[in-house]
C-alpha positions as CSV (number, residue, x, y, z in Angstrom):
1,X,0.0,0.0,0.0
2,X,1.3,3.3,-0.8
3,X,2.6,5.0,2.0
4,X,0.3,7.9,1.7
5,X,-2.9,6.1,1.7
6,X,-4.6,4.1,4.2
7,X,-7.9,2.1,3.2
8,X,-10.5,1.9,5.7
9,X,-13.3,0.8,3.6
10,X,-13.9,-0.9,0.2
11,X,-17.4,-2.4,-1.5
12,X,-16.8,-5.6,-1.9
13,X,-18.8,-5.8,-5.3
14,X,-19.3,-3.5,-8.0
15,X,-20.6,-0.8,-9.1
16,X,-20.0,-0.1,-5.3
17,X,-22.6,0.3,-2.2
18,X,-26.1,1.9,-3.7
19,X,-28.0,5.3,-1.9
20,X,-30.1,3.2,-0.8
21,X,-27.8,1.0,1.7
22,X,-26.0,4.5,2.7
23,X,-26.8,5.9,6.2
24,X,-25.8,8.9,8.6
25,X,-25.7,9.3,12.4
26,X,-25.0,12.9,13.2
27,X,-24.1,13.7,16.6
28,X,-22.8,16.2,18.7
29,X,-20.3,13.8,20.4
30,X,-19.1,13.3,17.3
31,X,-17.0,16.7,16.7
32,X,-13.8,17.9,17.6
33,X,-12.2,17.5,20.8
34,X,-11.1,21.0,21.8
35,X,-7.4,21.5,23.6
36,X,-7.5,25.0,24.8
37,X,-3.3,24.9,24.4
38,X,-3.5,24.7,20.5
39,X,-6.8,26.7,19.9
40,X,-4.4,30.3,19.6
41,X,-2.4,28.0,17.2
42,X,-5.1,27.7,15.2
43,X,-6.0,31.2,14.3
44,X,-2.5,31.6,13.8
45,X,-2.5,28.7,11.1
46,X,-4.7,30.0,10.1
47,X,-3.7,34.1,9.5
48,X,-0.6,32.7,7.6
49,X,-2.6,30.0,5.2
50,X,-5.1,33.2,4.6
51,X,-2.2,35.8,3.8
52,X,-0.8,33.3,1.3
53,X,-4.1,32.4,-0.2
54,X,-6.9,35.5,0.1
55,X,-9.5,32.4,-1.6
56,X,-9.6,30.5,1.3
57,X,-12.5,30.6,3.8
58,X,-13.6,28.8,6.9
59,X,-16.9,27.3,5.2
60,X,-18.6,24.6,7.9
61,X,-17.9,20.9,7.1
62,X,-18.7,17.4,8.0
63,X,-16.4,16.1,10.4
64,X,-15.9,12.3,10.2
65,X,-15.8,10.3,13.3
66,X,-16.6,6.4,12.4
67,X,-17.9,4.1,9.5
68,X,-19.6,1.0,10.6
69,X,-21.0,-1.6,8.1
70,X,-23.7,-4.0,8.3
71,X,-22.7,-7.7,6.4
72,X,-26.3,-8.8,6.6
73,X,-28.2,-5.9,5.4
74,X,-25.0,-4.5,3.4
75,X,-25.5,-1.2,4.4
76,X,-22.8,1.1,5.1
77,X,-23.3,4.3,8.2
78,X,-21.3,7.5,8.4
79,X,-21.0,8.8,12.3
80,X,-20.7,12.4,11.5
81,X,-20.3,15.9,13.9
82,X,-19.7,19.3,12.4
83,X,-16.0,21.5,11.9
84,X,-14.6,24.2,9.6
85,X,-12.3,24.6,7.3
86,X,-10.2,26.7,9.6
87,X,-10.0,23.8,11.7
88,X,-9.2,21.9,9.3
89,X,-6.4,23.7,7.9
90,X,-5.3,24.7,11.6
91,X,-5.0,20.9,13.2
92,X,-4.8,18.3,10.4
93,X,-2.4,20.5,8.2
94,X,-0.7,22.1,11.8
95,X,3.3,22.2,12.0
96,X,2.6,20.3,15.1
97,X,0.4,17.9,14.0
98,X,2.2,14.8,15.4
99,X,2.0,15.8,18.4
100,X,-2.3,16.5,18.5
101,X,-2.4,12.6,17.3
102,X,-0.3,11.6,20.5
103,X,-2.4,13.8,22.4
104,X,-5.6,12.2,21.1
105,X,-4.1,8.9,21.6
106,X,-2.9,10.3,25.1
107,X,-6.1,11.6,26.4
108,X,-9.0,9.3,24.5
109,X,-7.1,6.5,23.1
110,X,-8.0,7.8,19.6
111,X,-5.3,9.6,17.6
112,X,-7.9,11.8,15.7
113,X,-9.7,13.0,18.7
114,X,-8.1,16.4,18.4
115,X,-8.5,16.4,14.7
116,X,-11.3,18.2,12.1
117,X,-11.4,15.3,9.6
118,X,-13.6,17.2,7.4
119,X,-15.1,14.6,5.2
120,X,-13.7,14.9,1.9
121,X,-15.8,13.4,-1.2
122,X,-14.4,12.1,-4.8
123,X,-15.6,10.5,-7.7
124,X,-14.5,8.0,-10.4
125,X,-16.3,9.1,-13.0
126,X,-16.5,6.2,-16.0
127,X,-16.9,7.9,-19.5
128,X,-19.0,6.5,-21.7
129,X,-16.2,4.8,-24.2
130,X,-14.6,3.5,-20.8
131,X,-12.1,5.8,-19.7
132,X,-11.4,8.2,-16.2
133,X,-11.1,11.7,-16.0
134,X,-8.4,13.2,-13.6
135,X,-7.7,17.0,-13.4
136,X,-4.4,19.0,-12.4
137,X,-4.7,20.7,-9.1
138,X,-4.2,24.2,-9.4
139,X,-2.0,26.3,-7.4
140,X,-4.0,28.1,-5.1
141,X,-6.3,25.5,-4.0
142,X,-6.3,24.3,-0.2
143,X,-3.8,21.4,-0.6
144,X,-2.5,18.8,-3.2
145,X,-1.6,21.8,-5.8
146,X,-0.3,20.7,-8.8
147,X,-1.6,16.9,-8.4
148,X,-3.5,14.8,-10.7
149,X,-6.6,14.3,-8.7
150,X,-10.0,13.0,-8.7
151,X,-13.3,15.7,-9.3
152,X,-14.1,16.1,-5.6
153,X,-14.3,18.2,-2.4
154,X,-16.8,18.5,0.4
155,X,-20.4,17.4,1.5
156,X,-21.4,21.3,3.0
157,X,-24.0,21.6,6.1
158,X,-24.8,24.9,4.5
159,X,-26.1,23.0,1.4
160,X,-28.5,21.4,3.7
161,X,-29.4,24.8,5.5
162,X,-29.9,26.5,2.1
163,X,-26.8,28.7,2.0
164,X,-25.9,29.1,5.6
165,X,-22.1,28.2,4.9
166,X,-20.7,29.7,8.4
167,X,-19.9,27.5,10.7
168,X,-21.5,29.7,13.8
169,X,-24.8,29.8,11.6
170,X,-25.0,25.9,11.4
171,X,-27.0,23.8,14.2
172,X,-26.5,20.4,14.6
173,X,-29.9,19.6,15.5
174,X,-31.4,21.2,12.6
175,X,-30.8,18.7,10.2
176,X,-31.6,15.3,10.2
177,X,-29.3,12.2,9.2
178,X,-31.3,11.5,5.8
179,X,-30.5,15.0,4.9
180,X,-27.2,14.7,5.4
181,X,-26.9,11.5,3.4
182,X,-28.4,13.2,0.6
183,X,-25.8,15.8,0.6
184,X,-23.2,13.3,0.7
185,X,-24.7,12.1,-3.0
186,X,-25.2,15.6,-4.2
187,X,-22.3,17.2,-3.3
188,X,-20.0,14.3,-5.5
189,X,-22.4,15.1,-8.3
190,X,-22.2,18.6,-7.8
191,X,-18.4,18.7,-7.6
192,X,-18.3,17.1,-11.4
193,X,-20.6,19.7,-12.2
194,X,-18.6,22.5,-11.3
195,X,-15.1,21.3,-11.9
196,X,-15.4,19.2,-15.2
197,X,-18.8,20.9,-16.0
198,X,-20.4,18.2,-17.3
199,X,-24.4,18.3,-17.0
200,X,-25.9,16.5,-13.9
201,X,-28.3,14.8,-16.5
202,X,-25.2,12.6,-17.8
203,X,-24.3,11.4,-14.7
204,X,-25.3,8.1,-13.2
205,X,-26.2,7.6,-9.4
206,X,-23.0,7.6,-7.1
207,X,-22.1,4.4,-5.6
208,X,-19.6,3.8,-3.1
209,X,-16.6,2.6,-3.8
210,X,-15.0,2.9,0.1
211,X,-13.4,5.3,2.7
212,X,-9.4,6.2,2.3
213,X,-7.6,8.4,5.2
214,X,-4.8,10.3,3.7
215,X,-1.7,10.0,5.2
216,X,0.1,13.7,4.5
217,X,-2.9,15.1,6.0
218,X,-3.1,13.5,9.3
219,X,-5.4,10.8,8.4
220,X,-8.2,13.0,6.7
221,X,-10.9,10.6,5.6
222,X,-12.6,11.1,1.7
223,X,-15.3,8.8,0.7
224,X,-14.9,8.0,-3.0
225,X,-17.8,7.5,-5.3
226,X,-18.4,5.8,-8.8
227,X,-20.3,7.7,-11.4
228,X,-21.1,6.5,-14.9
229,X,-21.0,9.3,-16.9
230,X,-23.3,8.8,-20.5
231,X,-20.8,11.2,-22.9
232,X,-17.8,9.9,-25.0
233,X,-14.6,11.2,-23.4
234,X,-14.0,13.7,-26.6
235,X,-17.1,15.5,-25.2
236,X,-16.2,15.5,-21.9
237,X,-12.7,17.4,-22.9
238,X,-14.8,19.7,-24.8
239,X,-17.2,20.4,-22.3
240,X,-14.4,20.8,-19.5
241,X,-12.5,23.4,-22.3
242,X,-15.7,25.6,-22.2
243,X,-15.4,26.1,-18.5
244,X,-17.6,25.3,-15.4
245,X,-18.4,27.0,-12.3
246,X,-14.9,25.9,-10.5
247,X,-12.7,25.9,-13.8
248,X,-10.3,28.2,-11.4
249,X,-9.1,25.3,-9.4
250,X,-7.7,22.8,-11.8
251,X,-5.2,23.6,-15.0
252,X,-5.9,20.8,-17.2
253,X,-7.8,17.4,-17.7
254,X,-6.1,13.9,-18.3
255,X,-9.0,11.0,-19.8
256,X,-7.0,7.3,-19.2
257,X,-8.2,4.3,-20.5
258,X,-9.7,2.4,-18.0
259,X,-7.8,-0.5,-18.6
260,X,-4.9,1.6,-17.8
261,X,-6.3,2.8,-14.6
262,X,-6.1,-0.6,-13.3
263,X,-2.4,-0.4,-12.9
264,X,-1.4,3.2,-12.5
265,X,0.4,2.4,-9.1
266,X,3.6,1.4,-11.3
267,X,3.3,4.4,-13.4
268,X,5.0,8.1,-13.4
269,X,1.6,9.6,-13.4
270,X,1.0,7.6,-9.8
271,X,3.7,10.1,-8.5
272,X,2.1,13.3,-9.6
273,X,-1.1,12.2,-7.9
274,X,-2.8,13.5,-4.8
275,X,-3.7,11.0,-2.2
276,X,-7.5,11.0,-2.3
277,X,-7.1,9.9,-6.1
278,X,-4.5,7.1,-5.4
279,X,-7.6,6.3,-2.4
280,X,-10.1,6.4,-5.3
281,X,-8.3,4.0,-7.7
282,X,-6.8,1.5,-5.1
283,X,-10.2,1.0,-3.2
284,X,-11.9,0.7,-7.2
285,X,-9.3,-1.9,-8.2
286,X,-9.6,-3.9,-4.5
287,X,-13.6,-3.6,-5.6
288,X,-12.9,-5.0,-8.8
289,X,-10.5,-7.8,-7.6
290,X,-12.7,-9.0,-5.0
């Protein structure tokens, strides 16, 4: 396993696990521990990452806490709490890092206690003449600039409050698990949307493919999603050329033959790749070979 990548779920079948076997428990006991010595450290993380990049902005996310799975029933549940991105940024991606994980495993036997772990989502999106589109990272997103990655991003609680994207304006108890679970599905459809801009109406249902912590980021947890998409990759390219809502954050598009997917791990191009995309296609090719 690559180094950078550790798998915590795969669907043991494909396409992957269906909407209908997906379900959330959002709790309060879920989010963040706080320790009050590394809360200043935050903000401070957080002045710096801002200063470099003026684009950034603490929207609220979906923190992830646990994944357990039912082998009778087949269905697959998300515990879930609520963070920000400035938490995010300021504790997974914090010069000190290593030592919040010793301090989670310190204080509550769990390394990530400390941690945001703001759910990440991605999608494999299968063209219709059978290849998978991967975009470059731009420079001045978040993390992984300059990567080949995956379309994908976050699940937002302001989606499910209609717009409220702040953090302090999001209440837990507002919104109920099957919302959230829906938002899980739309946001990976949305994120193909935006980034590749390719019409919702070409795009299959998401399915599962598994759960992948990555490793650079202090274990930040992405679940990664197959869609079929019904266009011919030449239309895809010329669709993504035109430009979509979130054409700023990538610099090109890259459509590899699926076939050629299936062993990227001994190719160049598995270098230049950010880790939730080396999650994507290892948990897909465990799927496939199971």
């Amino acid at each position: 396993m690559d180094p950078e990548i550790s798998v915590i779920f795969a669907a043991s079948r494909p396409p992957g696990v269906p909407q209908s076997k997906l379900r959330v428990k959002l709790l309060e006991e879920y989010n963040r521990k706080t320790l009050p010595s590394h809360e200043s450290n935050i903000n401070r993380i957080w002045g710096l990452r801002t200063e470099q990049n003026p684009k950034l902005y603490n929207g609220s996310k979906f923190r992830f806490h646990s994944l357990y799975t039912d082998n009778t029933s087949g269905e697959v549940t998300f515990g879930l709490g609520i963070t920000g991105y400035k938490d995010f940024i300021g504790t997974n991606w914090a010069d000190n890092a290593a030592e919040l994980l010793e301090s989670g495993r310190r204080d509550f036997s769990n390394s990530q206690a400390y941690m945001s772990d703001a759910l990440g989502v991605g999608a494999f999106v299968q063209t219709a003449d059978d290849c998978v589109i991967f975009i470059r990272r731009s420079q001045h997103v978040g993390e992984a600039q300059g990567l080949w990655d995956i379309p994908g991003g976050h699940p937002e609680p302001g989606e499910v409050k209609g717009g409220a994207a702040r953090l302090e304006d999001i209440i837990l108890t507002d919104m109920t698990d099957l919302d959230v679970r829906n938002e899980l599905i739309c946001s990976t459809i949305r994120e193909i949307r935006d980034e590749i801009n390719i019409p919702e109406s070409e795009l299959g249902e998401p399915y599962l493919i598994g759960l992948a912590k990555n490793n650079t980021s202090s274990g930040r947890p992405s679940a990664e999603f197959f869609v079929k998409c019904t266009l011919h990759s030449s239309k895809v390219m010329e669709l993504y050329k035109a430009g979509g809502a979130e054409a700023d954050e990538s610099t090109g598009l890259k459509l590899v033959p699926l076939a050629e997917v299936m062993s990227l791990e001994n190719t160049d191009m598995w270098k230049k790749m950010a880790p939730s995309a080396k999650g994507c296609v290892k948990m897909y090719t465990l799927m496939i070979d199971s």
